[in-house]
mmCIF file of the N, C-alpha and C atoms, coordinates in Angstrom:
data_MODEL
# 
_entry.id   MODEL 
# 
loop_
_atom_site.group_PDB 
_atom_site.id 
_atom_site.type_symbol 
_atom_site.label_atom_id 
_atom_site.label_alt_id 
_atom_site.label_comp_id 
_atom_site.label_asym_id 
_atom_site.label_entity_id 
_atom_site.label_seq_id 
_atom_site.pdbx_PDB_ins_code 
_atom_site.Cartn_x 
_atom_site.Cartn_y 
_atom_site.Cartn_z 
_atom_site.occupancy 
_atom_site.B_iso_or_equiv 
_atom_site.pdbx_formal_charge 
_atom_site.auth_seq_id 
_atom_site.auth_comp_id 
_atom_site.auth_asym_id 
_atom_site.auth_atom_id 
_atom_site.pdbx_PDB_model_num 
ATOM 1   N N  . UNK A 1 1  ? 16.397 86.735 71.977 1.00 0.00 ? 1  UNK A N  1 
ATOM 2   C CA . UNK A 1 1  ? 15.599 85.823 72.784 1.00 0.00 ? 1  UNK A CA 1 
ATOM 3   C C  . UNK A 1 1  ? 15.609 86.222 74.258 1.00 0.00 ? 1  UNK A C  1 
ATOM 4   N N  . UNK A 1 2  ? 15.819 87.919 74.112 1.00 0.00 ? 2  UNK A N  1 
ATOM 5   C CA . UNK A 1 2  ? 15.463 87.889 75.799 1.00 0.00 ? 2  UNK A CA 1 
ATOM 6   C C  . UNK A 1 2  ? 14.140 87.389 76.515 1.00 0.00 ? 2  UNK A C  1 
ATOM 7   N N  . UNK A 1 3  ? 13.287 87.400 76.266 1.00 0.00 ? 3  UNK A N  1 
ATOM 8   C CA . UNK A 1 3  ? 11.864 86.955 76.201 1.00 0.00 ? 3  UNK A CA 1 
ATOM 9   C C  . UNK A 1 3  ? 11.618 85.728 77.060 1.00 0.00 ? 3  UNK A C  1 
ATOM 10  N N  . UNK A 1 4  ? 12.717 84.851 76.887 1.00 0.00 ? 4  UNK A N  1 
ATOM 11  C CA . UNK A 1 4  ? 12.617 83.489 77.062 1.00 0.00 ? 4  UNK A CA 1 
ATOM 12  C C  . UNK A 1 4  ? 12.219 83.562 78.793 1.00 0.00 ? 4  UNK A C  1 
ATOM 13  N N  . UNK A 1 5  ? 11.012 82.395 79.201 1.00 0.00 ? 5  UNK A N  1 
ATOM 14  C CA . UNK A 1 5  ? 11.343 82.611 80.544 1.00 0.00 ? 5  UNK A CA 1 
ATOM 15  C C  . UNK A 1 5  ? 11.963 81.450 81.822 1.00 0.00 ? 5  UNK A C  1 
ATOM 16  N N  . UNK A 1 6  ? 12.461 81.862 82.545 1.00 0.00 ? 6  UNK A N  1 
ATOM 17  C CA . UNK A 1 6  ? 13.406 81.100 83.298 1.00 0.00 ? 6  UNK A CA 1 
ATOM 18  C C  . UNK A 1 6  ? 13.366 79.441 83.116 1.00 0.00 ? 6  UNK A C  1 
ATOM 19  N N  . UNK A 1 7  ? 14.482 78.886 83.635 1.00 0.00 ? 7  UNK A N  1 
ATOM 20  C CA . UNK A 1 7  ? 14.283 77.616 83.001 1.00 0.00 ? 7  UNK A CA 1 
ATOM 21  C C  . UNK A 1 7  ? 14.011 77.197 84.683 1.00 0.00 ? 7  UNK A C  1 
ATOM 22  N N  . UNK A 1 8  ? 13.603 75.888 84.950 1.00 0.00 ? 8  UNK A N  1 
ATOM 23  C CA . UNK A 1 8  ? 12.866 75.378 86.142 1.00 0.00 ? 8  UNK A CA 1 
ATOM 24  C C  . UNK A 1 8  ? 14.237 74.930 87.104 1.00 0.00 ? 8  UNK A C  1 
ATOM 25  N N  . UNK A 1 9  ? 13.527 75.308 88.202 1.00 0.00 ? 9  UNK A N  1 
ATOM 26  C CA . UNK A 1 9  ? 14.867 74.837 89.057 1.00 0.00 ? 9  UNK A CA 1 
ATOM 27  C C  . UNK A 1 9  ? 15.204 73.310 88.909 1.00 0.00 ? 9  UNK A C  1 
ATOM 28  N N  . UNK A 1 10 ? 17.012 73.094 88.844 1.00 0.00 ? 10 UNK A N  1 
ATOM 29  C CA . UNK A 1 10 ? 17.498 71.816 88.705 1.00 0.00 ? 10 UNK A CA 1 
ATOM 30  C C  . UNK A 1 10 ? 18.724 71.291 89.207 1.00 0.00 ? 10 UNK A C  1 
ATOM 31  N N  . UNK A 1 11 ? 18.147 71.284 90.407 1.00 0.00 ? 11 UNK A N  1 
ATOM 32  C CA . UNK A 1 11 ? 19.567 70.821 91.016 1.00 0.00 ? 11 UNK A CA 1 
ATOM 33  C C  . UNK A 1 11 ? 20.411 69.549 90.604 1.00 0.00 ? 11 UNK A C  1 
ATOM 34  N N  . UNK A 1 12 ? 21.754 70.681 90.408 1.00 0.00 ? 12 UNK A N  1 
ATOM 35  C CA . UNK A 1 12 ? 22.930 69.401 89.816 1.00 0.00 ? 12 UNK A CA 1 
ATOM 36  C C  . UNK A 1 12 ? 23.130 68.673 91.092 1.00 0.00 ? 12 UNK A C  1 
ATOM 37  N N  . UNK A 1 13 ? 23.481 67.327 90.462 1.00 0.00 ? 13 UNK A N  1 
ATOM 38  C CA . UNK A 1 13 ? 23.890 66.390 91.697 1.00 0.00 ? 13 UNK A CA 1 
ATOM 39  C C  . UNK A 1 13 ? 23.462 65.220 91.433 1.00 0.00 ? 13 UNK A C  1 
ATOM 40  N N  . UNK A 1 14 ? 23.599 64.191 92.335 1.00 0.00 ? 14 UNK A N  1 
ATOM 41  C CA . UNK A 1 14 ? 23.538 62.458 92.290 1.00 0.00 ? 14 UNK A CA 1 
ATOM 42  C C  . UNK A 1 14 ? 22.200 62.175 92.410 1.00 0.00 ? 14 UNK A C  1 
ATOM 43  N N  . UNK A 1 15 ? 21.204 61.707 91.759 1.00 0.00 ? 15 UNK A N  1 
ATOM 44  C CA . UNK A 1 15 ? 19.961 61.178 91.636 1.00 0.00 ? 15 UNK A CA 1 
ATOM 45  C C  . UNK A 1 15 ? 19.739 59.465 91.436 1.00 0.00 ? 15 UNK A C  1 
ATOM 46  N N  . UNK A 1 16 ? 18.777 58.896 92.307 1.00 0.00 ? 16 UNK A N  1 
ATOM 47  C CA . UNK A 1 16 ? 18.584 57.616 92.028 1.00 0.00 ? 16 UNK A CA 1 
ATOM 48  C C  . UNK A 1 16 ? 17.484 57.456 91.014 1.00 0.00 ? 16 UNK A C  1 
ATOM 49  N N  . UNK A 1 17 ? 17.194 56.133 89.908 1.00 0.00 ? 17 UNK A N  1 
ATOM 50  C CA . UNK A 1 17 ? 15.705 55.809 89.323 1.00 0.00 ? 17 UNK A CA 1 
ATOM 51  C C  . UNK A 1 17 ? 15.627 55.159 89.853 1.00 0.00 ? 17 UNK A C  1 
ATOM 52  N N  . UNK A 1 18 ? 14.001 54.791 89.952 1.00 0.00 ? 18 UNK A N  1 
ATOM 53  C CA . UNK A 1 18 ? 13.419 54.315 90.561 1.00 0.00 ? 18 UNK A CA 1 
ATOM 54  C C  . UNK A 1 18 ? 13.129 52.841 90.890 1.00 0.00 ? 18 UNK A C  1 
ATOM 55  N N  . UNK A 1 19 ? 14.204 53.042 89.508 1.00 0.00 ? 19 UNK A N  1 
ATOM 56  C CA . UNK A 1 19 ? 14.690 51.059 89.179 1.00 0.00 ? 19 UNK A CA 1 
ATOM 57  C C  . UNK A 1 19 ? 16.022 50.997 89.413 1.00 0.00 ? 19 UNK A C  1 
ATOM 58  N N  . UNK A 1 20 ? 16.422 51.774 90.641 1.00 0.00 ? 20 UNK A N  1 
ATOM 59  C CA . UNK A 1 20 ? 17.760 51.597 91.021 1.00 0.00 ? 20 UNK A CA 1 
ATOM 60  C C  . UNK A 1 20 ? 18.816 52.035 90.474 1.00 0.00 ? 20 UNK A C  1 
ATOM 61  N N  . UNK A 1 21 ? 19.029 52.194 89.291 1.00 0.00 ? 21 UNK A N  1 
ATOM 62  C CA . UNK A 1 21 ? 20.396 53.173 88.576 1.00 0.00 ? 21 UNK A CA 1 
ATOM 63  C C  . UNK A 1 21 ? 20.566 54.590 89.089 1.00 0.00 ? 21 UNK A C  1 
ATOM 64  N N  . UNK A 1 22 ? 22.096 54.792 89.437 1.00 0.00 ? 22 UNK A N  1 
ATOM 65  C CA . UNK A 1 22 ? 22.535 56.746 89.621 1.00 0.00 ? 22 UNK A CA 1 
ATOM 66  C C  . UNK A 1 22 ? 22.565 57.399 88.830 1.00 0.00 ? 22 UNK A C  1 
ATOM 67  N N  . UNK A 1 23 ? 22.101 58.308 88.886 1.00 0.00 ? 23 UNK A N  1 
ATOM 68  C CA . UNK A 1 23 ? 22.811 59.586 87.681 1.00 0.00 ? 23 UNK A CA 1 
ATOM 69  C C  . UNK A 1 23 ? 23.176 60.864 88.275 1.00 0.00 ? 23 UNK A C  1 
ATOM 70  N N  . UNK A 1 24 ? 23.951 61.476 87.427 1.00 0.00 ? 24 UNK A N  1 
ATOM 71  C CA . UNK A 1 24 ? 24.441 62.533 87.612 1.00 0.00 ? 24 UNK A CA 1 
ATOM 72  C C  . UNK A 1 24 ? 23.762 63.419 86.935 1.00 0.00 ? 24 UNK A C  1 
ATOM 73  N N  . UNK A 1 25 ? 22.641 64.709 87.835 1.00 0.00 ? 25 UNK A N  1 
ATOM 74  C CA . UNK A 1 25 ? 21.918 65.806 86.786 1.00 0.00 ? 25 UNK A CA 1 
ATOM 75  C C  . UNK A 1 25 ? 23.111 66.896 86.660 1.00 0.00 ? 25 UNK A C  1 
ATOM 76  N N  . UNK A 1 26 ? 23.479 67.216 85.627 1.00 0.00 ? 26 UNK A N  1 
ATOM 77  C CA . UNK A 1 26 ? 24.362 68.376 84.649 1.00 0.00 ? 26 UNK A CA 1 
ATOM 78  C C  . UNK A 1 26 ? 23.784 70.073 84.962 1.00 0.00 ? 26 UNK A C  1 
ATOM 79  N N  . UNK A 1 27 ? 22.638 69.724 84.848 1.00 0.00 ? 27 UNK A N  1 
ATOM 80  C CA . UNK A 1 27 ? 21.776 71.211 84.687 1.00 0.00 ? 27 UNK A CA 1 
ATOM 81  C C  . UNK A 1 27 ? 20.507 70.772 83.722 1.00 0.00 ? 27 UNK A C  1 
ATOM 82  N N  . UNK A 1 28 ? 19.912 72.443 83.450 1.00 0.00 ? 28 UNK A N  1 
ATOM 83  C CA . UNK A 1 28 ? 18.955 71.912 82.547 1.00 0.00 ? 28 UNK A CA 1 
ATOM 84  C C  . UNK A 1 28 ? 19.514 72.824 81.212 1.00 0.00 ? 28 UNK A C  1 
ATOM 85  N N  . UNK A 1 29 ? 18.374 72.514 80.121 1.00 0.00 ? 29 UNK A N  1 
ATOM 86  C CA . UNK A 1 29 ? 18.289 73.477 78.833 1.00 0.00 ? 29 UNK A CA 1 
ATOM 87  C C  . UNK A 1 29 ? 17.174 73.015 78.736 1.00 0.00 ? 29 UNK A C  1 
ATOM 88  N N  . UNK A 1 30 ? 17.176 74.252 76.814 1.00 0.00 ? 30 UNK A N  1 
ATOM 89  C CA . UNK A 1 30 ? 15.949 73.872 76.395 1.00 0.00 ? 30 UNK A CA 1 
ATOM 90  C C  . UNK A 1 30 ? 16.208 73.170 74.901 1.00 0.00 ? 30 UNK A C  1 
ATOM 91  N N  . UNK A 1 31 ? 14.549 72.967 74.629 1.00 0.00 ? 31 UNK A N  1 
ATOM 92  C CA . UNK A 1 31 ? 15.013 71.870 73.160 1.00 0.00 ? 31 UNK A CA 1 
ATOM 93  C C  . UNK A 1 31 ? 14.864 73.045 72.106 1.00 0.00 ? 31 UNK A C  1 
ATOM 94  N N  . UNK A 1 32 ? 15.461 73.524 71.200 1.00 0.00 ? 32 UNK A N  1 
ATOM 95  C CA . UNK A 1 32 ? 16.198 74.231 70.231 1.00 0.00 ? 32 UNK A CA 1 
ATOM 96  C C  . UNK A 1 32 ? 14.783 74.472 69.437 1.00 0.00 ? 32 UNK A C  1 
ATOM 97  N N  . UNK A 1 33 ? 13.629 73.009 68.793 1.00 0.00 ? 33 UNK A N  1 
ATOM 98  C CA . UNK A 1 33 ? 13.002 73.586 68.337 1.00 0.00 ? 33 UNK A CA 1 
ATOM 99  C C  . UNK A 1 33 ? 11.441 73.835 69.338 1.00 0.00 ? 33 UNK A C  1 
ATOM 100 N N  . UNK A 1 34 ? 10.871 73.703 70.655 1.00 0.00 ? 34 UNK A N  1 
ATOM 101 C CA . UNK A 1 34 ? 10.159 73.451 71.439 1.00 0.00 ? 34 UNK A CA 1 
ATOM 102 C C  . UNK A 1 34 ? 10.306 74.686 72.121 1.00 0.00 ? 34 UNK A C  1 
ATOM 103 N N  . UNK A 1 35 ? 11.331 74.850 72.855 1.00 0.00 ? 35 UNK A N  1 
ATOM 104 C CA . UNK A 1 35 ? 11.611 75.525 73.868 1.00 0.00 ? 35 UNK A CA 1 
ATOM 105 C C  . UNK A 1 35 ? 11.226 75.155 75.129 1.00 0.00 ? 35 UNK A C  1 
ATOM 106 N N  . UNK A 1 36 ? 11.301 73.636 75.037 1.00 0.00 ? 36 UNK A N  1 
ATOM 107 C CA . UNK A 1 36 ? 10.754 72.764 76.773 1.00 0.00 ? 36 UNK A CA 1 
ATOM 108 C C  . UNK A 1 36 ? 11.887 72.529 77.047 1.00 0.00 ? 36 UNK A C  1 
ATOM 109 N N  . UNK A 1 37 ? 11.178 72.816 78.184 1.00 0.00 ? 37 UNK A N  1 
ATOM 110 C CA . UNK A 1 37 ? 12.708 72.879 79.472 1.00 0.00 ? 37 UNK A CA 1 
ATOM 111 C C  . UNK A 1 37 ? 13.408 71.167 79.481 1.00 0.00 ? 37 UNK A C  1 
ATOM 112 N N  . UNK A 1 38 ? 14.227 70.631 79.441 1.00 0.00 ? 38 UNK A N  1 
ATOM 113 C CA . UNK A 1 38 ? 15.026 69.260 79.719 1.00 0.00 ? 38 UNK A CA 1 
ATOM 114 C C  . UNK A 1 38 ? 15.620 69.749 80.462 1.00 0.00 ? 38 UNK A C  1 
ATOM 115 N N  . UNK A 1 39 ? 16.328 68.041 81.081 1.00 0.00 ? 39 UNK A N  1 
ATOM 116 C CA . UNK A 1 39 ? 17.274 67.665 82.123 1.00 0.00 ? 39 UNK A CA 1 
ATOM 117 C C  . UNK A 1 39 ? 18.320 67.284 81.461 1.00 0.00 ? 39 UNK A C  1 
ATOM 118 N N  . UNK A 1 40 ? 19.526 67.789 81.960 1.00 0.00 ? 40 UNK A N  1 
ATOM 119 C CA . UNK A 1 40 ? 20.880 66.865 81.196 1.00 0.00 ? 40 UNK A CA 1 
ATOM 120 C C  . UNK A 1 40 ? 21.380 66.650 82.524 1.00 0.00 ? 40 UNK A C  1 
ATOM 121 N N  . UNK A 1 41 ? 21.515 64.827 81.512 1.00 0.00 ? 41 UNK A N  1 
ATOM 122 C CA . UNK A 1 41 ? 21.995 64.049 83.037 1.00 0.00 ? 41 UNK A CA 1 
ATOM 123 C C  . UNK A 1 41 ? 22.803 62.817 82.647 1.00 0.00 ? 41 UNK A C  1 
ATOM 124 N N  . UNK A 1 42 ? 23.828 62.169 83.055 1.00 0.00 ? 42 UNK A N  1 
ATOM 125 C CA . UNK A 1 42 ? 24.734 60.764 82.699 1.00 0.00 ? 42 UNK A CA 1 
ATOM 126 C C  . UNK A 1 42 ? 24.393 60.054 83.236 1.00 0.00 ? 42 UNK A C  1 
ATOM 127 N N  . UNK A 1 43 ? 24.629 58.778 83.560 1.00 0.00 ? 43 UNK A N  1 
ATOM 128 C CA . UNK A 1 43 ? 24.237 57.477 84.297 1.00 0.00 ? 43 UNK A CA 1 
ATOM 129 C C  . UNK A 1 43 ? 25.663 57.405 84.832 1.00 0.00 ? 43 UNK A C  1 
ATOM 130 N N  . UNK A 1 44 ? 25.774 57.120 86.237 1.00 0.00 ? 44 UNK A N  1 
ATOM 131 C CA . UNK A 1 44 ? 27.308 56.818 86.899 1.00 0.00 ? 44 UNK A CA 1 
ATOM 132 C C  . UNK A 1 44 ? 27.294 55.630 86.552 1.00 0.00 ? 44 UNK A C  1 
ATOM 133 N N  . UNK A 1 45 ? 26.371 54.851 86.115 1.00 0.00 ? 45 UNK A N  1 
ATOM 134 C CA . UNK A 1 45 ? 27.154 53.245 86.283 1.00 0.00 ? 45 UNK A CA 1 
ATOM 135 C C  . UNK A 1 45 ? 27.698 52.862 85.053 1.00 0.00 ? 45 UNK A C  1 
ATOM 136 N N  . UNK A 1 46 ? 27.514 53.510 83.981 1.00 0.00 ? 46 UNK A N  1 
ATOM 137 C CA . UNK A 1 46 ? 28.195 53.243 82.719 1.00 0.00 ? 46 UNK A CA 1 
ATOM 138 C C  . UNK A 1 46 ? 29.062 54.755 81.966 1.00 0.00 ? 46 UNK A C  1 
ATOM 139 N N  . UNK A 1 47 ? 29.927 54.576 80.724 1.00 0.00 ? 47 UNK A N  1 
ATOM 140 C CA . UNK A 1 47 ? 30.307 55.578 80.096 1.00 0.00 ? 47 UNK A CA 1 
ATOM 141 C C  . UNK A 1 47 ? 29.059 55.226 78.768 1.00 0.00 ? 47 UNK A C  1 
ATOM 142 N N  . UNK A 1 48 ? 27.522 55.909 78.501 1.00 0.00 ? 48 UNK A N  1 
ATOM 143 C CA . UNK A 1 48 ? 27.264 56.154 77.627 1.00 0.00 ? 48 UNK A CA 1 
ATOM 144 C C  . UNK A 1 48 ? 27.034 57.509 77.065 1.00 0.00 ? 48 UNK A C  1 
ATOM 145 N N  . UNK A 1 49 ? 27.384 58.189 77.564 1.00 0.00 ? 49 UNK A N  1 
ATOM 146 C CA . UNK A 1 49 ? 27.210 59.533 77.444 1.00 0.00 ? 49 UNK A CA 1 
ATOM 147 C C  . UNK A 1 49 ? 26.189 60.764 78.138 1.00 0.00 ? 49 UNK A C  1 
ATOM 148 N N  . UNK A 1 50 ? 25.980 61.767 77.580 1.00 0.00 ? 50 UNK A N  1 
ATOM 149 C CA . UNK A 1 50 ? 24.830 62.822 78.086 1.00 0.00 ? 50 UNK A CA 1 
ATOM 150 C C  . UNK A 1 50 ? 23.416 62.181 77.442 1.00 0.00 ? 50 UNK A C  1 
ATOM 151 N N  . UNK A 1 51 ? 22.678 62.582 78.295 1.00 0.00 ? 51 UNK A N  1 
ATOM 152 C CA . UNK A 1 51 ? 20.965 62.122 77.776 1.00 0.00 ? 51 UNK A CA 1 
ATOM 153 C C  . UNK A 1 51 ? 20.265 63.585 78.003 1.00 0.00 ? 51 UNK A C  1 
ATOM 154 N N  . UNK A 1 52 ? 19.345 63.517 77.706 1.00 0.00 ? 52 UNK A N  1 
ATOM 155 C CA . UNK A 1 52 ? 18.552 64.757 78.516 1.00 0.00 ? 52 UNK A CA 1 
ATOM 156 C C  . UNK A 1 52 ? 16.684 63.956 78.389 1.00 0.00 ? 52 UNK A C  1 
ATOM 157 N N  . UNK A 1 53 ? 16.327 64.672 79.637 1.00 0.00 ? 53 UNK A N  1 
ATOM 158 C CA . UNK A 1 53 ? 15.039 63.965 79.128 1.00 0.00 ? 53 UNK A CA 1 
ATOM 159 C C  . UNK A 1 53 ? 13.731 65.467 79.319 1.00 0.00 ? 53 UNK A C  1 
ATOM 160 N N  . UNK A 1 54 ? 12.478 65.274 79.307 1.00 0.00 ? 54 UNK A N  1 
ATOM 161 C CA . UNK A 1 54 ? 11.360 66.641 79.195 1.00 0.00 ? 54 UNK A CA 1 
ATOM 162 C C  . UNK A 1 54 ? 11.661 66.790 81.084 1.00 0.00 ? 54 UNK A C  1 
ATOM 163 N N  . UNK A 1 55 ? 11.974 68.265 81.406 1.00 0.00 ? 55 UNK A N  1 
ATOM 164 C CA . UNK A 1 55 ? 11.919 68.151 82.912 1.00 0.00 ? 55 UNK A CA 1 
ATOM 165 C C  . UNK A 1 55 ? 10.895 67.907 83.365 1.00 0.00 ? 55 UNK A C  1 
ATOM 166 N N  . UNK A 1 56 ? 9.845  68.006 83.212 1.00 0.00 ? 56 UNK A N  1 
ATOM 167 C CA . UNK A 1 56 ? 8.572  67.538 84.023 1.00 0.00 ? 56 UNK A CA 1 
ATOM 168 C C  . UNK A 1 56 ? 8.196  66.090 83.985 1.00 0.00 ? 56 UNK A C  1 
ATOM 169 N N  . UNK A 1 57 ? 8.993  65.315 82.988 1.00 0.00 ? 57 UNK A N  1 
ATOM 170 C CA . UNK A 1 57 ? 8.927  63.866 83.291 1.00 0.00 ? 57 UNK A CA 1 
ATOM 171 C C  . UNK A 1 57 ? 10.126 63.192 84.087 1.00 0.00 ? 57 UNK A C  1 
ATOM 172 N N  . UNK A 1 58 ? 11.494 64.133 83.950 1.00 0.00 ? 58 UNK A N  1 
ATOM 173 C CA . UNK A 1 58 ? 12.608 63.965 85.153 1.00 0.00 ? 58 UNK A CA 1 
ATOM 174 C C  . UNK A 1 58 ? 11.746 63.659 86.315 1.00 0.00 ? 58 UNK A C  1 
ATOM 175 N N  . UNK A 1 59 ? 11.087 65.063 86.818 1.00 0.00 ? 59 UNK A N  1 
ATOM 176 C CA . UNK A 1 59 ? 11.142 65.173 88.161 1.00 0.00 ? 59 UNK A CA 1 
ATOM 177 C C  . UNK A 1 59 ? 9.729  64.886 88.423 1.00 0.00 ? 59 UNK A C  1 
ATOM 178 N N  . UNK A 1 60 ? 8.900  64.236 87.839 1.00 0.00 ? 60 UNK A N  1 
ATOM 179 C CA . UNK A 1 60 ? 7.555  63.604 87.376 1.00 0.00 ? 60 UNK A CA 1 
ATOM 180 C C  . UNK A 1 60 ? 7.208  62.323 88.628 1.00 0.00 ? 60 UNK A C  1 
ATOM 181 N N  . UNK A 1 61 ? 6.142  61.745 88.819 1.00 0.00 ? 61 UNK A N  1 
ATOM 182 C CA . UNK A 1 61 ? 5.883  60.295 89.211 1.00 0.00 ? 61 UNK A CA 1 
ATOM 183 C C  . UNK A 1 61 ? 5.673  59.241 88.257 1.00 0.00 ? 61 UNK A C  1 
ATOM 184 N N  . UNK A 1 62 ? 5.860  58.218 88.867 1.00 0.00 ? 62 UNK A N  1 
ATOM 185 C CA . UNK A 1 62 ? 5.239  57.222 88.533 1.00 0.00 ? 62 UNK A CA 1 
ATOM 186 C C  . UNK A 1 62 ? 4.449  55.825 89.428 1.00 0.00 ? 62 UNK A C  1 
ATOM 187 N N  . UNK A 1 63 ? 3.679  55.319 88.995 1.00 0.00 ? 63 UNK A N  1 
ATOM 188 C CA . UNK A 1 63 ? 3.133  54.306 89.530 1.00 0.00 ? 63 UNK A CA 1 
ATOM 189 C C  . UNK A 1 63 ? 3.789  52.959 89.292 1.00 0.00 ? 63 UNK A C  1 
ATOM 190 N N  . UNK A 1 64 ? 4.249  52.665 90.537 1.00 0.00 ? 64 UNK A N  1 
ATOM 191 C CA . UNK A 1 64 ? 4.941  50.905 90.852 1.00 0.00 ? 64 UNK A CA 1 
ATOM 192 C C  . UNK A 1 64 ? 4.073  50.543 92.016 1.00 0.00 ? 64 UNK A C  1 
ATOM 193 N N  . UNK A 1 65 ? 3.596  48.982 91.409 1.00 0.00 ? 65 UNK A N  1 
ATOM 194 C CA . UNK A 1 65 ? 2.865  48.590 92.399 1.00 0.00 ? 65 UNK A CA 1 
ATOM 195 C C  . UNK A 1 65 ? 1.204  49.275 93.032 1.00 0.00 ? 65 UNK A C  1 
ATOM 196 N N  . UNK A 1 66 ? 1.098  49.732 92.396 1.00 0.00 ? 66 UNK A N  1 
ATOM 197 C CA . UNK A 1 66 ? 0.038  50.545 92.665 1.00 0.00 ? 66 UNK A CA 1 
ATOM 198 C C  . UNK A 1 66 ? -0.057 52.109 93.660 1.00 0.00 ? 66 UNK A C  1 
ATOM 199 N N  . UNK A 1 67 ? 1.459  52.483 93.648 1.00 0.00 ? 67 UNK A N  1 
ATOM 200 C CA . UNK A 1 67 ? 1.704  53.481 94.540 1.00 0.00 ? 67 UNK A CA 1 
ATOM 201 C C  . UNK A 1 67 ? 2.204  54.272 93.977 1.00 0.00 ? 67 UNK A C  1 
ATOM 202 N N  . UNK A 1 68 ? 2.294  55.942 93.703 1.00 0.00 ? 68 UNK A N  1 
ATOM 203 C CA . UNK A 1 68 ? 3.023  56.894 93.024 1.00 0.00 ? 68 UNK A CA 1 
ATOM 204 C C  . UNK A 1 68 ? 4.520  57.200 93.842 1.00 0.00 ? 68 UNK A C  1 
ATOM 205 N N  . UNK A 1 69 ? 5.413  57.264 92.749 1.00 0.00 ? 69 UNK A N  1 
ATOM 206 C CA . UNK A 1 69 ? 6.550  57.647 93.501 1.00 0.00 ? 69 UNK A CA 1 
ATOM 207 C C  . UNK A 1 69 ? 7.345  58.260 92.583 1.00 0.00 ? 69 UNK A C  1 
ATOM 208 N N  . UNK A 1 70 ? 8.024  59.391 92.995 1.00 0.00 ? 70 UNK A N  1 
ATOM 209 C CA . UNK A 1 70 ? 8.900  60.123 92.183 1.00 0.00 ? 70 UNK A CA 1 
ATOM 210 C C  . UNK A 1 70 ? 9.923  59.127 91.047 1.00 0.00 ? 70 UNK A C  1 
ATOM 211 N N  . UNK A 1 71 ? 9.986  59.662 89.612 1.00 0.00 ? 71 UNK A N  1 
ATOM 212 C CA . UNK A 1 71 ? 10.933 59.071 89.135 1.00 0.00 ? 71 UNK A CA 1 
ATOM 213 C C  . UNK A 1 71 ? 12.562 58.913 89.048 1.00 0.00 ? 71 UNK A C  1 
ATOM 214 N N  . UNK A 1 72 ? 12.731 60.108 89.809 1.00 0.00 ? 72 UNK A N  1 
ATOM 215 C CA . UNK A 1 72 ? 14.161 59.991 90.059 1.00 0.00 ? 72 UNK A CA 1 
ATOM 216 C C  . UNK A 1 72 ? 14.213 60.653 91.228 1.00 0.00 ? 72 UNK A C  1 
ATOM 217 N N  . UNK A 1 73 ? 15.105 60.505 92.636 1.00 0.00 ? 73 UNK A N  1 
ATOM 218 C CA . UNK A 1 73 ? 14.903 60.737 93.688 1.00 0.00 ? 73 UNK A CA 1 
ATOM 219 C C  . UNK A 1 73 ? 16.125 61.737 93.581 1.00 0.00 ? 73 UNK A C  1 
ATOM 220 N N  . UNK A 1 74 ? 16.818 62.786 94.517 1.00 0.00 ? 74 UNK A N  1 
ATOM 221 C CA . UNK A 1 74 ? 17.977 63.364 94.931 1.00 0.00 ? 74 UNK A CA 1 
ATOM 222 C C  . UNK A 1 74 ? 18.731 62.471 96.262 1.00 0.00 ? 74 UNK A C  1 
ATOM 223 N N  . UNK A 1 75 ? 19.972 61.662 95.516 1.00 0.00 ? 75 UNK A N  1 
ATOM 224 C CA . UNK A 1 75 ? 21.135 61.642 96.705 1.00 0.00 ? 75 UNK A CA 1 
ATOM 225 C C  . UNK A 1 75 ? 21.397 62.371 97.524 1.00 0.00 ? 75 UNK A C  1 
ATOM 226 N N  . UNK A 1 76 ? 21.571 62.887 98.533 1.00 0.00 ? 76 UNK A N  1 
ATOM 227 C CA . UNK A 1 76 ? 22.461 63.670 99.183 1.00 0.00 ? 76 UNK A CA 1 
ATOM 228 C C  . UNK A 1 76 ? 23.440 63.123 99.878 1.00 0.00 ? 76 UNK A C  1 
# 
C-alpha cells in the first residue's frame, strides 16, 4: 500500500464543539474498508473512550443560528 496518499493535516491537541464540549484530537487514520481519512479524538469531560469521526466533517462547518461556523474549533 505504498500508493496510499498522505493523510490530511491534523493537529493533535485540545479542540472545542461547537456546543461547548473539549476534546482531545489523537491524530488521524484511515477507515480500513474506505480509505477516508478520520479524526481520532476523546472528549476531556468524560472517560468514554476513542471516537473517530470523517475528517472533513471534523474540521467541516456548520450552521447555528443562521451563521456558518467551524465544528470544532483549536484550543491553544
Amino acid at each position: 500500500m505504498n500508493d496510499l496518499p498522505p493523510l490530511p493535516t491534523t493537529p493533535p491537541g485540545r479542540y472545542r464543539h461547537y456546543k461547548g464540549g473539549e476534546y482531545e484530537v489523537l491524530g488521524a487514520a484511515r477507515h480500513s474498508g474506505t480509505l477516508e481519512p478520520l479524526v481520532v479524538y476523546r472528549p476531556l469531560y468524560n472517560d468514554s473512550g476513542w471516537w473517530v469521526r470523517p475528517h472533513a466533517m471534523f474540521f467541516g462547518s456548520v450552521e447555528v443560528d443562521g451563521a456558518m461556523q467551524l465544528r470544532f474549533t483549536r484550543v491553544l
